[in-house]
N, C-alpha and C positions, 0 to 999 in steps of 0.2 A: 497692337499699338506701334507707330512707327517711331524709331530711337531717335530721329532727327532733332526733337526737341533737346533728348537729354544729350546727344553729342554738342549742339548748339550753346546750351550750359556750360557745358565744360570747356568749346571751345572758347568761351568769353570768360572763361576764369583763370587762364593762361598768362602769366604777366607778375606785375610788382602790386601791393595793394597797401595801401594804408589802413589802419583799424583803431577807433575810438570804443572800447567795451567802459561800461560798467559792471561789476560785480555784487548782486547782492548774497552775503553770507547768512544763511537764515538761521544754523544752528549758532551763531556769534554774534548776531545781527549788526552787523559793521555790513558796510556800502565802502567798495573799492574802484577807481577806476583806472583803466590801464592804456598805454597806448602797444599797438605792432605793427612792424615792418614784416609782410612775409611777400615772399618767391615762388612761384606755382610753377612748376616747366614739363612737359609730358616725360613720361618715361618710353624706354626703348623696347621692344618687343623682348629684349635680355632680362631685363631689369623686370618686367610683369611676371616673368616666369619663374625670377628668383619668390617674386612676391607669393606667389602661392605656392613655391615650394617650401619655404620655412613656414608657412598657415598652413603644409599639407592638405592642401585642394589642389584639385584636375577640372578641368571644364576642357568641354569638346567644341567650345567658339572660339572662334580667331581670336589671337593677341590682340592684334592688331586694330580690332573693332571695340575691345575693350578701351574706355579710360581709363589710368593711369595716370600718375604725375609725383614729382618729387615735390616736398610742402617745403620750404623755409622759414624759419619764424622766429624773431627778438624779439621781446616784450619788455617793457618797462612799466611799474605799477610805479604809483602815485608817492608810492613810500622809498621807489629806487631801486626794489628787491629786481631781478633781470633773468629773462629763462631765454635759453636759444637752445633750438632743435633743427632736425632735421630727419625725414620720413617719407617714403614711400608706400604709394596708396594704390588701388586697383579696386574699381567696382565690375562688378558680374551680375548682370542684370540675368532673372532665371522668370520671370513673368510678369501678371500683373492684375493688382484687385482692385476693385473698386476705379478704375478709372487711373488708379498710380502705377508705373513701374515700380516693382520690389526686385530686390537681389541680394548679396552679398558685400558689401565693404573690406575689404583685407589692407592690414596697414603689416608694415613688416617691424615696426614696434608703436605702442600703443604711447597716449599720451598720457596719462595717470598711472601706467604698467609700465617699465621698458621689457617687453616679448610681443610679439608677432598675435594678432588680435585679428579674430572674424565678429565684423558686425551685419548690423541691418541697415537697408538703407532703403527709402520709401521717396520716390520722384512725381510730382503733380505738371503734366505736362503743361496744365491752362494758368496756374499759379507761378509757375518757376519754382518750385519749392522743393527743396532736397532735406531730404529728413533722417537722418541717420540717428541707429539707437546702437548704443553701446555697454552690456554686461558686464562690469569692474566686479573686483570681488569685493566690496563694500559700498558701490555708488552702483546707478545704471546713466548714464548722459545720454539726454535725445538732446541734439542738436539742429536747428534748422538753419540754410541758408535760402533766404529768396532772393533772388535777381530780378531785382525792381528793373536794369537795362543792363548795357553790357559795360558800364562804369561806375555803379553801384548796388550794392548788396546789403541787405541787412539779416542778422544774424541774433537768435535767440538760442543760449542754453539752457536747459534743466538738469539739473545734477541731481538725482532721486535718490534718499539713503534706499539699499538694496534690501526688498523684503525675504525674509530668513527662508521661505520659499516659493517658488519662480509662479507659483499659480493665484498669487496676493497679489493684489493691484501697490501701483505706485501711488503713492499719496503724502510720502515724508517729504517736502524739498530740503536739499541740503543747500544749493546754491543755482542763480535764478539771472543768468547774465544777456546783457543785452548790447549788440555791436551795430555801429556803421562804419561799413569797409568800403574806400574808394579805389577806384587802380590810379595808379604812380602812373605810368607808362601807355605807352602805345594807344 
């Protein structure tokens, strides 16, 4: 499969974005909704290397060819409560089933964790669809973003309570969120 798509992706996610989520909380059943301001900017071939050294992975692909990018992100929910972060990310793509790119996701602190977190990540080249799963120790998050063009995205998460073990299917939801993200910029 040729990466051109998935570098294409990522080149148009480059930039300032806006975000409209809704949040549905299933074990509370309260509906919240949020807005965010984030900043996506590539990282430097330094910065990728820090990224899989604190996730202790090695890969024999260029940096360079890899994605990467620092995420910036305010949020404000509805009630006023306010989160800002900031994180660095790195995908290693390692092959591909069924028609997707699979690989690796590495963030150098996790979003529900602060530590250094390897995930999944599953790319549909004809869809635009990026699908990352993520193993919390009480939640699992698949997250998708599809890139409807390169100024709008829409974005679904599932929050899975974590079954007790890893060979049980998902089927608890905890929380069921759904976004439209436009770019600011460029």
């Amino acid at each position: 499969m040729s990466l051109e798509a998935f570098h294409h992706f990522f080149d148009c996610c480059i930039g300032g974005w806006s975000t409209e989520r809704t949040y549905h909380y299933l074990t509370r059943q309260e509906v919240e909704r949020s807005h965010t301001e984030f900043a996506v900017r590539s990282l430097s071939a330094e910065t990728k290397a820090q990224v899989l050294a604190v996730n202790v992975m090695e890969t024999e692909q260029a940096l360079e060819q890899l994605p990467g990018f620092c995420l910036g992100f305010h949020t404000v929910s509805e009630h006023g409560e306010e989160v800002s972060q900031e994180l660095n990310m790195l995908f290693v793509p390692r092959g591909t089933e069924d028609g997707w790119l699979v690989g690796d996701y590495l963030r150098d602190r996790a979003y529900e964790e602060a530590r250094p977190i390897i995930s999944a990540f599953r790319f549909n080249p004809e869809s635009r669809e990026l699908l990352m799963t993520t193993h919390y120790a009480r939640i699992v998050s698949v997250d998708s973003i599809t890139l409807v063009n390169p100024r709008l995205r829409v974005r679904r998460i599932l929050n899975y309570v974590r079954p007790t073990r890893d060979d049980q299917p998902l089927d608890t939801l905890a929380l069921v969120g759904f976004g439209v993200e436009q770019k600011t910029d460029g």
